[in-house]
N, CA, C and O of each residue as an XYZ file, in Angstrom:
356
protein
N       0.845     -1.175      0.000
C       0.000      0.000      0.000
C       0.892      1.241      0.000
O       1.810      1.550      0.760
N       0.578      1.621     -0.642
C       1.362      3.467     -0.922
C       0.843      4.230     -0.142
O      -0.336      4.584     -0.175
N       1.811      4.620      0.776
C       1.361      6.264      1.891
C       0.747      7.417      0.996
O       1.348      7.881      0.027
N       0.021      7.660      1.235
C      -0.315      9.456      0.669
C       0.830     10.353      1.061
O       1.833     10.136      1.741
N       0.394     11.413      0.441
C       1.564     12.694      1.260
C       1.123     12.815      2.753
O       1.980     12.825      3.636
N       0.222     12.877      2.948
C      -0.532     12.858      4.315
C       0.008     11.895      5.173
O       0.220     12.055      6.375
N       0.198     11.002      4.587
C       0.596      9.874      5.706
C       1.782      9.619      5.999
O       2.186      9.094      7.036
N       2.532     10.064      4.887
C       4.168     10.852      4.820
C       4.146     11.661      6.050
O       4.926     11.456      6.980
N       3.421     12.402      6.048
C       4.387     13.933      6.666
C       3.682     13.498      8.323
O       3.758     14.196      9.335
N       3.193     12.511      8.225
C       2.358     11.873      9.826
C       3.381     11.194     10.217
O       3.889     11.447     11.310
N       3.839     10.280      9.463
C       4.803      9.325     10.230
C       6.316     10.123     10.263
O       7.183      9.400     10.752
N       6.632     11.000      9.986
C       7.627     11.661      9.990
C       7.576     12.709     10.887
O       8.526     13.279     11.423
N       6.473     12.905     11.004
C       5.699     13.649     13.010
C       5.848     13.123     13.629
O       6.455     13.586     14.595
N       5.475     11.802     13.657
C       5.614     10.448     14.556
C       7.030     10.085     15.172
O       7.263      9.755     16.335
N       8.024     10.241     13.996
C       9.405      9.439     14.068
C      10.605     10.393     14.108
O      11.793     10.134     13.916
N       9.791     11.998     14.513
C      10.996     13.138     14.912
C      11.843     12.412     15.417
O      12.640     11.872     14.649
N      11.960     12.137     17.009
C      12.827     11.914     17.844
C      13.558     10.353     17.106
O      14.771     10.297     17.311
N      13.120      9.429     16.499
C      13.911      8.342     15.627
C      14.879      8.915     14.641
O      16.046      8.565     14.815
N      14.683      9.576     13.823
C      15.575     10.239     13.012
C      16.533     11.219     13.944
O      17.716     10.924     13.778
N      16.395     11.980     14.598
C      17.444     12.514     15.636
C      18.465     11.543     15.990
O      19.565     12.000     16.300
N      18.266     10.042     16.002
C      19.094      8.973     16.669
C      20.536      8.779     15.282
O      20.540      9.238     14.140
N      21.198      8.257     15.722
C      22.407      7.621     14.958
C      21.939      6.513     14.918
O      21.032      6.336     15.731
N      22.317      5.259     13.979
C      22.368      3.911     13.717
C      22.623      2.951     14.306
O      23.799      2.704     14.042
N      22.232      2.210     14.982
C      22.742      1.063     15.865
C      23.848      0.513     14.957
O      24.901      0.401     15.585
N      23.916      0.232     14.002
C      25.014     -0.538     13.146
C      26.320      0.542     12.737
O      27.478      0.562     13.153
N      25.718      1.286     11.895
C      26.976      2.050     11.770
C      27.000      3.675     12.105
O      27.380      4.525     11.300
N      26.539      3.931     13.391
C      26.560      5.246     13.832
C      26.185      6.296     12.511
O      26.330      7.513     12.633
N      25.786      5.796     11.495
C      25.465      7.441     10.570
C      23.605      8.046     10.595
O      22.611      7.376     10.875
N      23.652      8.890     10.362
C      22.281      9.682     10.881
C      21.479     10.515      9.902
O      20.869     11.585      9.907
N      21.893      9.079      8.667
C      20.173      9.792      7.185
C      20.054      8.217      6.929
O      20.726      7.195      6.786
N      18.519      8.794      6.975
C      17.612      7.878      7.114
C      16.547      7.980      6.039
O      16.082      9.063      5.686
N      16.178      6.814      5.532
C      15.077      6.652      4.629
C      13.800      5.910      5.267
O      13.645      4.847      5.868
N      12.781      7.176      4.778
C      11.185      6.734      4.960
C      10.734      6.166      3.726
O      10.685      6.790      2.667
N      10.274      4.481      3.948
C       9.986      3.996      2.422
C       8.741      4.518      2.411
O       8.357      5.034      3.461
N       8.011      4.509      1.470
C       6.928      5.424      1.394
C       5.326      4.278      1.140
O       4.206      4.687      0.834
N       5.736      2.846      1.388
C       4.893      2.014      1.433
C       4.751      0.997      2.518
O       5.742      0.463      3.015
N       3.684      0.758      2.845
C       3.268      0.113      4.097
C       3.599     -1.610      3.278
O       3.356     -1.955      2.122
N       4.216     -2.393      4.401
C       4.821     -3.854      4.128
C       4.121     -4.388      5.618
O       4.230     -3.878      6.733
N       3.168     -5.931      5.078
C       2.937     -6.614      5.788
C       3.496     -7.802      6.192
O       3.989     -8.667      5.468
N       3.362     -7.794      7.741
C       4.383     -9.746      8.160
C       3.149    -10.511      8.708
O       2.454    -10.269      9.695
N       3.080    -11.439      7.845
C       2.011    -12.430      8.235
C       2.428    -13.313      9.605
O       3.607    -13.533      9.883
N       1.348    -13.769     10.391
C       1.599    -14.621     11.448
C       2.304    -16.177     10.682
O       2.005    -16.855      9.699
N       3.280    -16.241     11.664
C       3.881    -17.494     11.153
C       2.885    -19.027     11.648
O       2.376    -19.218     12.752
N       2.850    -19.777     10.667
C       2.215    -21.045     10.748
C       2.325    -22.511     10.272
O       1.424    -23.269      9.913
N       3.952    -22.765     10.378
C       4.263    -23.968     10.463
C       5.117    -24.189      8.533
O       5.641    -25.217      8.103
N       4.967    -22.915      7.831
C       5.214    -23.013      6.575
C       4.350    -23.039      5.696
O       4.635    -22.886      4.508
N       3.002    -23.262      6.180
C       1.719    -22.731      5.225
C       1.292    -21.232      5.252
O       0.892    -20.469      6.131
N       1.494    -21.154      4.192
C       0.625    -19.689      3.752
C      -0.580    -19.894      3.933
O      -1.183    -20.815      3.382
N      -1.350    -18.685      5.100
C      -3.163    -18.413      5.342
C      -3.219    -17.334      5.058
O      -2.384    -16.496      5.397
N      -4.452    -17.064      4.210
C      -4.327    -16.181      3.414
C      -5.721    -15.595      4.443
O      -6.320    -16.454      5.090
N      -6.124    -14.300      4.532
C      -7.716    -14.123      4.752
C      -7.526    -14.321      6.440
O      -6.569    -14.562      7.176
N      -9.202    -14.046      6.657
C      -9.062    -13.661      8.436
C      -8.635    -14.427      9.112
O      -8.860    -14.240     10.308
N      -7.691    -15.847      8.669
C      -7.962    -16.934      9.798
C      -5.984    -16.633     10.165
O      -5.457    -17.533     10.819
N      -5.230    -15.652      9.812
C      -4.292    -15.143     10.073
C      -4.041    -13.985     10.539
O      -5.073    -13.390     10.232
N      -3.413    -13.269     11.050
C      -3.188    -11.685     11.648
C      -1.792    -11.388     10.957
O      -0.743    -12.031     10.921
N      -2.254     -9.930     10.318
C      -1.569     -9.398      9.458
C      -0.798     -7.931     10.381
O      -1.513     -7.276     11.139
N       0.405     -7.641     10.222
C       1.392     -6.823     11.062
C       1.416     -5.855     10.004
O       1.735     -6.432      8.965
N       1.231     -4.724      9.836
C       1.237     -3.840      8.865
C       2.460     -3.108      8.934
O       2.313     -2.206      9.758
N       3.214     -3.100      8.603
C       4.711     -2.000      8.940
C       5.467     -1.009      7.835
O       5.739     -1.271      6.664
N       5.652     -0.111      8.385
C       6.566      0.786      7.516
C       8.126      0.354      7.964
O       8.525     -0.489      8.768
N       8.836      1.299      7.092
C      10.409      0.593      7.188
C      11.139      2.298      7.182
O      10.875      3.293      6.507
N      11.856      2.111      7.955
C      13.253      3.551      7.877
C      14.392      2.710      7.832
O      14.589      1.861      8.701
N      15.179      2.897      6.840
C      16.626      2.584      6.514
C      17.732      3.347      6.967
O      17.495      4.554      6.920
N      18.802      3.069      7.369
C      19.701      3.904      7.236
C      20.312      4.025      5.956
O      20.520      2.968      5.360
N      20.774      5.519      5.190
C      21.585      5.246      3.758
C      22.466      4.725      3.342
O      22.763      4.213      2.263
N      23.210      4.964      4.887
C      24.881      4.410      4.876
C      25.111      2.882      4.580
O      25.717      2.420      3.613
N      24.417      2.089      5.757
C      24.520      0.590      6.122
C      23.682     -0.193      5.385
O      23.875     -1.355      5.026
N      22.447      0.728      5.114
C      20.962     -0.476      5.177
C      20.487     -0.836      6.008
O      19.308     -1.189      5.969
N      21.408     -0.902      7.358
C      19.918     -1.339      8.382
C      19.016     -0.988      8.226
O      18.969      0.151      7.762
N      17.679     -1.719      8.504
C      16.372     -1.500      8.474
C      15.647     -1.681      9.729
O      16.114     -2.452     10.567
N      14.503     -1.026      9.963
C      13.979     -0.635     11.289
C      12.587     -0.858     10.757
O      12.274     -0.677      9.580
N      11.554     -1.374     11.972
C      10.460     -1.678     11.375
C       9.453     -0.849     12.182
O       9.874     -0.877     13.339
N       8.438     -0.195     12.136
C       7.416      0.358     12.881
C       6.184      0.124     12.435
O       5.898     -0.098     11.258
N       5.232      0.178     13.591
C       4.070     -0.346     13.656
C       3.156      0.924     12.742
O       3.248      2.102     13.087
N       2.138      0.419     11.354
C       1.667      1.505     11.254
C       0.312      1.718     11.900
O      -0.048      2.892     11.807
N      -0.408      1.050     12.428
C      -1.669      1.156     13.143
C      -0.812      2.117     14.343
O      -0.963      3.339     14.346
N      -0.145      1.611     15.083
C       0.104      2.780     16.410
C       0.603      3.918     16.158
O       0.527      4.760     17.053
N       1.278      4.294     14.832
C       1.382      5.347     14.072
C       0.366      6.080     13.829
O       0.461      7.305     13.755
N      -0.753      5.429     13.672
C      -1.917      5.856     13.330
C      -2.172      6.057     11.713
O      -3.260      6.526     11.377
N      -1.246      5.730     10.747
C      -1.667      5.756      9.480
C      -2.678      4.497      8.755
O      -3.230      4.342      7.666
N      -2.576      3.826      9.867
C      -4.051      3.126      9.035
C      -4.875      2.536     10.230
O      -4.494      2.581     11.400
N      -5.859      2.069      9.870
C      -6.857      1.367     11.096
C      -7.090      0.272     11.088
O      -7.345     -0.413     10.098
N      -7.026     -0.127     12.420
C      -6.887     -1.839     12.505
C      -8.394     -2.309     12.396
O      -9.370     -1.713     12.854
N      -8.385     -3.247     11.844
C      -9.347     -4.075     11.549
C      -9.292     -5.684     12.243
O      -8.237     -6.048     12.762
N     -10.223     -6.404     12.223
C     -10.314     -7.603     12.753
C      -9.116     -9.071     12.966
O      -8.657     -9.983     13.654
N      -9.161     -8.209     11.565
C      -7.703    -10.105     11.163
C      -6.270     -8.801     11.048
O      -5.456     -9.278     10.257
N      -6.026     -8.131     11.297
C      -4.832     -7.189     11.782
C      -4.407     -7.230     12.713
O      -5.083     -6.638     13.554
N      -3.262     -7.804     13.185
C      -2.965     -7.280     14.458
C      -2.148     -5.371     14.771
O      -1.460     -4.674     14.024
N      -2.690     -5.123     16.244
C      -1.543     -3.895     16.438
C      -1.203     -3.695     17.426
O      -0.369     -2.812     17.625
């Protein structure tokens, strides 16, 4: 799912004080907001469940430029989207 500009400039309200931080890996301090929401399905033995009978983790990602580490945040407690039934948040 693609952020709006709106939902851009929310989670980047959200993640002031994260971007202020240096890198756990390699101490450098620019950071990338991907601009699309990535889901992690509940794990279940190696079968893919597709639909409500699984809980879906909705997450955005900030990179560092330098390293690549990647950092994962919740977007429901962000508040850019709303949780629904088979979602977890």
């Amino acid at each position: 799912m693609q952020l709006s500009e709106t939902q851009q400039k929310k989670a980047l309200e959200k993640l002031t004080y994260f971007f202020s931080k240096s890198c756990d890996s390699c101490s450098g301090h620019d950071w990338l907001l991907n601009d699309k929401v990535f889901e992690m399905r509940e794990f279940n033995m190696g079968t893919l469940v597709l639909g409500g009978q699984a809980s879906v983790f909705p997450v955005i990602t900030v990179s560092c430029k330098q390293c690549g580490n990647t950092y994962l945040f919740n977007a429901i407690l962000l508040g850019l989207i709303e949780k629904k039934d088979d979602i977890a948040g």
